[in-house]
C-alpha positions as CSV (number, residue, x, y, z in Angstrom):
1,X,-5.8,21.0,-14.2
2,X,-8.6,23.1,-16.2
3,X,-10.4,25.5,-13.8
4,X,-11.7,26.9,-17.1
5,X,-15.0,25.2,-16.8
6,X,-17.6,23.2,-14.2
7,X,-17.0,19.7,-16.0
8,X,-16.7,16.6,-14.0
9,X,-13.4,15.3,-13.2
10,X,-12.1,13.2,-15.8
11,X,-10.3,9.2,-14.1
12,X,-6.9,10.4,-15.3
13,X,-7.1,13.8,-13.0
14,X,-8.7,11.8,-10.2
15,X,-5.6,9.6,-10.2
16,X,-2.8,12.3,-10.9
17,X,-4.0,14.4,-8.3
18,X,-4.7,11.7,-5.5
19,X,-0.9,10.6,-6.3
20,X,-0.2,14.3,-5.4
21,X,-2.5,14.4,-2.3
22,X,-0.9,11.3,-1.4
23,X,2.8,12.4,-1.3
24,X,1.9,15.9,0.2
25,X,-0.1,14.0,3.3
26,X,3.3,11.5,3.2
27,X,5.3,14.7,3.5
28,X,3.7,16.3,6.2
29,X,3.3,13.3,8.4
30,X,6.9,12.7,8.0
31,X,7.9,15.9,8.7
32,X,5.4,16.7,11.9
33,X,5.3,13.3,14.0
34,X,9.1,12.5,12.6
35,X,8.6,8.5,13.1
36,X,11.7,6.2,13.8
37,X,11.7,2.8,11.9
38,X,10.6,1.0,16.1
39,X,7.5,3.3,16.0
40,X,5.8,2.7,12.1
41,X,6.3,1.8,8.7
42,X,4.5,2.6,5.8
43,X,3.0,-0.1,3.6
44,X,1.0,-0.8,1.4
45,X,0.1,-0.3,-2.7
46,X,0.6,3.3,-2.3
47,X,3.9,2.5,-0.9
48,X,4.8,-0.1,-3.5
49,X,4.5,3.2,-6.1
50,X,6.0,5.7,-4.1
51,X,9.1,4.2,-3.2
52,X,9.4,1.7,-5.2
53,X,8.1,2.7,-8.7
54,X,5.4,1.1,-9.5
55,X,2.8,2.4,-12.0
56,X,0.1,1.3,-10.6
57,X,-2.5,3.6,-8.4
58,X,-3.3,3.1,-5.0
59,X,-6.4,5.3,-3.4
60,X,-5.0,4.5,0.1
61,X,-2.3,5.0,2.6
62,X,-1.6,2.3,4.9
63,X,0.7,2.4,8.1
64,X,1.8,0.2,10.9
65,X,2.3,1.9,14.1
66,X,2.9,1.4,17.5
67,X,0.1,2.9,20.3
68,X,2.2,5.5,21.5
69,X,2.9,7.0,17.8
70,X,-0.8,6.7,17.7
71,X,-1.5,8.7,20.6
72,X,0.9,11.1,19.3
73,X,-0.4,11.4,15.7
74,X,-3.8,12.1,16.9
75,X,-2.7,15.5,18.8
76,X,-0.8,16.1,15.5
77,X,-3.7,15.8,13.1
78,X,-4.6,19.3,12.9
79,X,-1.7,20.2,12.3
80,X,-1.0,18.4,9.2
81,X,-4.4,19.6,7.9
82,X,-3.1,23.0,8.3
83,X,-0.1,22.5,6.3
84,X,-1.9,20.8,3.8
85,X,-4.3,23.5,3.1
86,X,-1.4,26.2,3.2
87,X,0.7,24.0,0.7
88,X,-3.1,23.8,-1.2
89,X,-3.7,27.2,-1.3
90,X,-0.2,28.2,-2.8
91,X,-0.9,25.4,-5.5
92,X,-4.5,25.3,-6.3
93,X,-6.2,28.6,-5.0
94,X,-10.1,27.8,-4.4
95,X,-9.5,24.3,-3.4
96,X,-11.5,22.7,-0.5
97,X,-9.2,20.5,1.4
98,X,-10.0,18.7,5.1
99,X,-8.4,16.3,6.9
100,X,-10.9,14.4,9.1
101,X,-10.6,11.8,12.0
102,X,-12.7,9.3,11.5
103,X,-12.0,7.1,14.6
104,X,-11.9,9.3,17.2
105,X,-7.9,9.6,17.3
106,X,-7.6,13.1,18.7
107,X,-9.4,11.7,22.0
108,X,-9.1,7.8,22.5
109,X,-6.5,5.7,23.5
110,X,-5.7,3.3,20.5
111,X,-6.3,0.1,21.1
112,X,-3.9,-3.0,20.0
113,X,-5.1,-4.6,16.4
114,X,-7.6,-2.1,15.3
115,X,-7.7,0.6,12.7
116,X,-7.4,3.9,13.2
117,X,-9.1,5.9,10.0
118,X,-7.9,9.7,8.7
119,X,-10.0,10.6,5.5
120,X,-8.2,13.2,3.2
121,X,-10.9,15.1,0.7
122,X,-10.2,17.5,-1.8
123,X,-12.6,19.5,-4.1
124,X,-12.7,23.0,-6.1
125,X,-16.1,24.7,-6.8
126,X,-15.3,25.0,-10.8
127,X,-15.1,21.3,-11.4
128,X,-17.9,18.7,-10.0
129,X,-16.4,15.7,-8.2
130,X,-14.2,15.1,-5.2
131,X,-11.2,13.1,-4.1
132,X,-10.9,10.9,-1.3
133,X,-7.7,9.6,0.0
134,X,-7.7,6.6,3.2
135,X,-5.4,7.2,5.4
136,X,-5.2,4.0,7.5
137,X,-3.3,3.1,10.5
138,X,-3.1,-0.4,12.1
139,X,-1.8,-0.4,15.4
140,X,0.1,-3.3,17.3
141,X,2.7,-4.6,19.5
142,X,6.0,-2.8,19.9
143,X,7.9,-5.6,19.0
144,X,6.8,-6.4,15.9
145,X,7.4,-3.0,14.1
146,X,11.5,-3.1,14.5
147,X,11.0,-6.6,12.9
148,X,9.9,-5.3,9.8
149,X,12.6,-5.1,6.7
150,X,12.5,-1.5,6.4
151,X,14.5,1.2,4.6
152,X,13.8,4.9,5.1
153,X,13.0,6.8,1.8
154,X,11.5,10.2,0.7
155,X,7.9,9.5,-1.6
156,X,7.8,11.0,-4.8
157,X,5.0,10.1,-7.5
158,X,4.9,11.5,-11.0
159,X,5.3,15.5,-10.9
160,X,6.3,15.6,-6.6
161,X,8.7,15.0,-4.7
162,X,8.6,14.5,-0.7
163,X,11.1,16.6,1.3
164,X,10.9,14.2,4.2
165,X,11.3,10.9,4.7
166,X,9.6,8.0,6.0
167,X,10.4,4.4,7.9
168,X,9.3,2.2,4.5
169,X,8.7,-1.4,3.9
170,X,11.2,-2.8,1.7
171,X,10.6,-4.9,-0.8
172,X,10.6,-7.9,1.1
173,X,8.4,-7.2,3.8
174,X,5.8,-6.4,0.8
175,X,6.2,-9.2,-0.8
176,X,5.7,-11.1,2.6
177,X,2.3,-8.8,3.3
178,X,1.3,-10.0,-0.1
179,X,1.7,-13.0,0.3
180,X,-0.4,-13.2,3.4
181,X,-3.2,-10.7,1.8
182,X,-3.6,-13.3,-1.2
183,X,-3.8,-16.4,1.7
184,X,-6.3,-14.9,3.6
185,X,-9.3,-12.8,1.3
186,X,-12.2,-14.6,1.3
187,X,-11.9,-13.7,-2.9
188,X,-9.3,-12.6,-5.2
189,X,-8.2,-8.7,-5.3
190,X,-7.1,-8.4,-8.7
191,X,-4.4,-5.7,-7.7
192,X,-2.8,-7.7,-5.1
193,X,-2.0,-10.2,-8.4
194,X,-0.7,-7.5,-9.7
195,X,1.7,-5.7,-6.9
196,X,2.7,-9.8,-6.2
197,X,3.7,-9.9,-10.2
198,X,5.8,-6.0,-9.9
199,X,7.6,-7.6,-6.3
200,X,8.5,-11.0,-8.2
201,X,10.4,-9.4,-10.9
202,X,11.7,-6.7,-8.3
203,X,12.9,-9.3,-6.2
204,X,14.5,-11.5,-8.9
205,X,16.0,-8.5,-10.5
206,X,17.5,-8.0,-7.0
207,X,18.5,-11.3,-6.4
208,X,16.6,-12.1,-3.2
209,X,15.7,-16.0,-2.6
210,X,12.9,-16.4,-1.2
211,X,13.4,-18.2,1.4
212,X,15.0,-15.2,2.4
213,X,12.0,-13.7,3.2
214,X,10.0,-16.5,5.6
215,X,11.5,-14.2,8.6
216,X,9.4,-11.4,6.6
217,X,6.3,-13.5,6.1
218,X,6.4,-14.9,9.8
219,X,6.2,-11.2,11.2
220,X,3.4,-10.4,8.9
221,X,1.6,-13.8,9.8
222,X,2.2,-12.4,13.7
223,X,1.0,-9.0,13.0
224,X,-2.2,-10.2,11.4
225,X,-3.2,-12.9,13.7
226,X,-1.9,-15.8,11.0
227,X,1.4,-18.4,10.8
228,X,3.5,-20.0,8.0
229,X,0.9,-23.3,7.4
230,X,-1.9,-21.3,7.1
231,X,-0.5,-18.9,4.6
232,X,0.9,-22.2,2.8
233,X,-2.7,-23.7,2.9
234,X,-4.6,-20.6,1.9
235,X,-2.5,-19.9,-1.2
236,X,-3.4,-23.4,-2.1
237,X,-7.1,-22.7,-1.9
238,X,-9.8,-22.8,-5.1
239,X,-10.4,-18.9,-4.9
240,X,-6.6,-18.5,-5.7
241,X,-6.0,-21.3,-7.9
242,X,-8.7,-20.2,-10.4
243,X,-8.1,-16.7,-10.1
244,X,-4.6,-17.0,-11.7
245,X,-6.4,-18.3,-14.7
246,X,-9.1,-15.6,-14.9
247,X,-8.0,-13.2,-17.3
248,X,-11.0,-11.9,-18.4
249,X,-11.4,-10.9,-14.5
250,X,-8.0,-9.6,-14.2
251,X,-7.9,-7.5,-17.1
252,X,-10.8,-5.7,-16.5
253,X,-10.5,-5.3,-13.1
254,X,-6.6,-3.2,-14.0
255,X,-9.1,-0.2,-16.0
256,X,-9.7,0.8,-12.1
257,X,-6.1,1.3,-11.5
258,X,-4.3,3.0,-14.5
259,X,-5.0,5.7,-17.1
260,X,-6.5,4.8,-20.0
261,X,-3.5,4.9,-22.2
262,X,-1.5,2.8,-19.9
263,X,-4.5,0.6,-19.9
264,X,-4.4,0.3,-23.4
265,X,-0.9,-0.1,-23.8
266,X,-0.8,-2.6,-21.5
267,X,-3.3,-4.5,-23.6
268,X,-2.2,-4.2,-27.1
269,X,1.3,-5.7,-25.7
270,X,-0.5,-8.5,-24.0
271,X,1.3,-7.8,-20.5
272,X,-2.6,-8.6,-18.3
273,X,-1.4,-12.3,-19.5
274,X,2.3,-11.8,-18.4
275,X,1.8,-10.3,-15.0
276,X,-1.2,-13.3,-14.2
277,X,2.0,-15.7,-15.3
278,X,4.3,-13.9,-13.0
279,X,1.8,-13.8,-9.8
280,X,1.4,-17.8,-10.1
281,X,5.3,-18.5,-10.4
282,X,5.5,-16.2,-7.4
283,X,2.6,-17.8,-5.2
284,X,3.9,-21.1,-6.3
285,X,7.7,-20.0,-5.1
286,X,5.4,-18.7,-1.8
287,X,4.9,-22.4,-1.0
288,X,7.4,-24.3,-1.8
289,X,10.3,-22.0,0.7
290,X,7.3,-22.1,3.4
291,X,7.5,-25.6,2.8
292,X,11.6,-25.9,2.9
293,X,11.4,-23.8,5.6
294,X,9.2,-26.4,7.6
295,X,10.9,-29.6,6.4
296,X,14.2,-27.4,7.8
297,X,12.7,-26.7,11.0
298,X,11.6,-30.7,11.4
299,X,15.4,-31.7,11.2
300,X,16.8,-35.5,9.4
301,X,14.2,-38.3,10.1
């Protein structure tokens, strides 16, 4: 990064050094509150990138987590910000990094289906602008974590590599959370389109059916206060339906999540069109194992 001169930070910094932030705040919650796959998983966009290589940027961090972890993450907080700034210092000398709780973890007891908020926020007094990373915990019922299709894997993003590892959903329990994201927004979020698109061909490539998955989308549904017909009837809704055909929408929504040559490239092939195509087939796959998977569970007439 040039420290030469007091510009403001240009979109392709903010997202190459967020991806950094990101992986060094993976890395140091790994390593400090050492989490077993029963306890939390990591989730999420970020998590679709960082372990399984998609292009796209993600400004959050998203976890699933058990009360007790919670409890336990909170005392650890300050540590982590300490490591952070040490491993900032050695990097980027000047930098202003903090770690803050924004929910009160480091006192309160966390409390079964809310969200408990860390904000990571970096800045250096010779450029103007700062960086904010989400760091977002959901906490619920023991049970469901172990559920969870889960693999544990060391982030990395482009230029850094994690030394520890993390209890990560796999691409099946993505798909399934997904799924239930795109069947329950009140309106489209274009990215979700396009992580649904990157876990279609994934999955394909991988050869997992989807019915496969309905175990994956049922815990999701339980996590998240939802079931299998409401998913299938939500996908079905107007707000989806239309958005698959809104390009215009789609495309210009994607400037906010890549650089501008991966934009453009993206463009000039015509792949905005492609991945829309993909996300449809997928929602349309969605419904038709959810319904399998109920005609199955209603046995011969």
């Amino acid at each position: 990064m040039d420290l030469t001169s007091k510009k403001p930070l240009s979109i392709k910094e903010k997202m190459d050094l967020s991806r950094v932030l990101q992986v060094m705040a993976l890395d140091e919650i790994g390593a400090k509150a050492k989490p077993r796959p029963s306890e939390m998983i990591f989730h999420g966009g970020t998590s679709i990138a960082t372990a399984h290589g998609s292009n796209r940027w993600s400004e959050d961090l998203d976890f699933v987590v058990t009360a007790d972890l919670m409890k336990n993450l909170g005392g650890l907080r300050a540590r982590v910000e300490k490591a952070l700034k040490l491993r900032m210092k050695a990097s980027m000398p000047g930098a202003v990094l903090e770690l803050t709780d924004k929910t009160g973890t480091e006192k309160g007891a966390p409390e079964i289906g809310k969200v408990d908020r860390w904000l990571l926020r970096w800045e250096h007094p010779k450029r103007r602008g700062a960086i904010r990373v989400k760091i977002e915990f959901f906490v619920t019922v023991p049970e469901c974590i172990p559920a969870y299709s889960v693999s544990i894997a060391t982030p990395r993003s482009k230029g850094i590599l994690a030394t520890a590892s993390l209890p990560t959903a796999d691409v099946k329990a993505l798909w399934a959370d997904k799924v239930l994201a795109i069947s329950a927004r009140e309106s489209i979020k274009w990215r979700d389109l396009y992580d649904l698109a990157y876990l279609s061909q994934e999955m394909s490539a991988a050869g997992i059916d989807r019915s496969s998955a309905m175990e994956d989308l049922r815990i999701s549904a339980e996590i998240y206060n939802s079931n299998l017909t409401r998913i299938r009837d939500g996908l079905a809704r107007d707000v989806v339906v239309d958005g698959l055909f809104d390009l215009d929408a789609y495309q210009a929504d994607m400037k906010k999540w890549f650089s501008d040559m991966e934009f453009k490239a993206m463009a000039a092939s015509d792949a905005f069109r492609g991945q829309l195509e993909y996300a449809a087939e997928e929602i349309r796959r969605a419904r038709a194992a959810i319904l399998d998977n109920e005609n199955n569970c209603d046995g011969p007439s």
